[in-house]
C-alpha positions as CSV (number, residue, x, y, z in Angstrom):
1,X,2.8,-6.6,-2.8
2,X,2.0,-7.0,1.0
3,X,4.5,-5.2,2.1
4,X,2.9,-2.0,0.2
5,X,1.0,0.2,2.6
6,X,-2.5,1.5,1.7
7,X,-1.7,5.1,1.0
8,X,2.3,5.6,-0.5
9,X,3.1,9.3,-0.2
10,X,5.9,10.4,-3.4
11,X,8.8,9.7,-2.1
12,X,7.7,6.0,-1.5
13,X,6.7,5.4,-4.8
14,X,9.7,6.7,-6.5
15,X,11.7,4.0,-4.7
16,X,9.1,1.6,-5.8
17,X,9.1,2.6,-9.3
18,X,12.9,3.7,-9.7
19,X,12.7,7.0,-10.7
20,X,13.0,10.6,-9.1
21,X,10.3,11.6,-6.5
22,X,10.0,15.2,-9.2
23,X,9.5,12.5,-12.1
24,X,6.4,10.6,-9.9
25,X,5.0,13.7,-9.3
26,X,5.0,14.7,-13.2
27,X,3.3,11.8,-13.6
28,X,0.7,12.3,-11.2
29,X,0.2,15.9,-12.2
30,X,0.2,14.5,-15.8
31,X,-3.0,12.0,-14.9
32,X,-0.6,8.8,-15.2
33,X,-0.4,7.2,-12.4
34,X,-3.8,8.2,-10.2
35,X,-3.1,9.9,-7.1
36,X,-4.1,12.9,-4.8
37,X,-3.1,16.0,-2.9
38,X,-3.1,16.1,1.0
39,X,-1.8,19.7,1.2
40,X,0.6,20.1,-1.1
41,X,1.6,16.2,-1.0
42,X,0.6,14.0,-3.1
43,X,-0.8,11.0,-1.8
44,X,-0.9,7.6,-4.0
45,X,-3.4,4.3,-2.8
46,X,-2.0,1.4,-3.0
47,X,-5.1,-0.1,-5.3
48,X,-4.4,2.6,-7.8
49,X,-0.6,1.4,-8.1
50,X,-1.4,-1.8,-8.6
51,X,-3.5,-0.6,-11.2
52,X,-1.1,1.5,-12.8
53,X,1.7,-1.5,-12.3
54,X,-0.5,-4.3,-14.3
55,X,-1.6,-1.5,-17.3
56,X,2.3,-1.1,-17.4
57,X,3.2,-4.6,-17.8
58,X,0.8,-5.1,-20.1
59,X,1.5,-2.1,-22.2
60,X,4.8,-0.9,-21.7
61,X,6.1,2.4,-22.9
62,X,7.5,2.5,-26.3
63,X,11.1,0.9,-26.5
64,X,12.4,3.7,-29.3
């Protein structure tokens, strides 16, 4: 995960994880994935993804 830089802003984790930039934001609003606002931008650290990256491998969302 060098490549990763510090601070991702929404759009740059949605590429990372897949999904839509409104769906990363949902979880950020939602207290799933840790982030913060700069304005009205969220701002995600890298540290906190990681995080959020190792839970999820660990203890994936339900398959149903």
């Amino acid at each position: 995960m060098e490549h990763i830089p510090n601070i991702l802003r929404t759009r740059d984790l949605a590429i990372l994880l897949d999904m839509s930039p409104d769906a990363v934001n949902d979880l950020a609003r939602k207290g799933i994935v840790k982030g913060y606002k700069s304005g009205n931008q969220w701002r995600f650290r890298r540290k906190d993804i990681e995080k959020f990256l190792d839970r999820e491998a660990k203890y994936p969302a339900s398959q149903a």
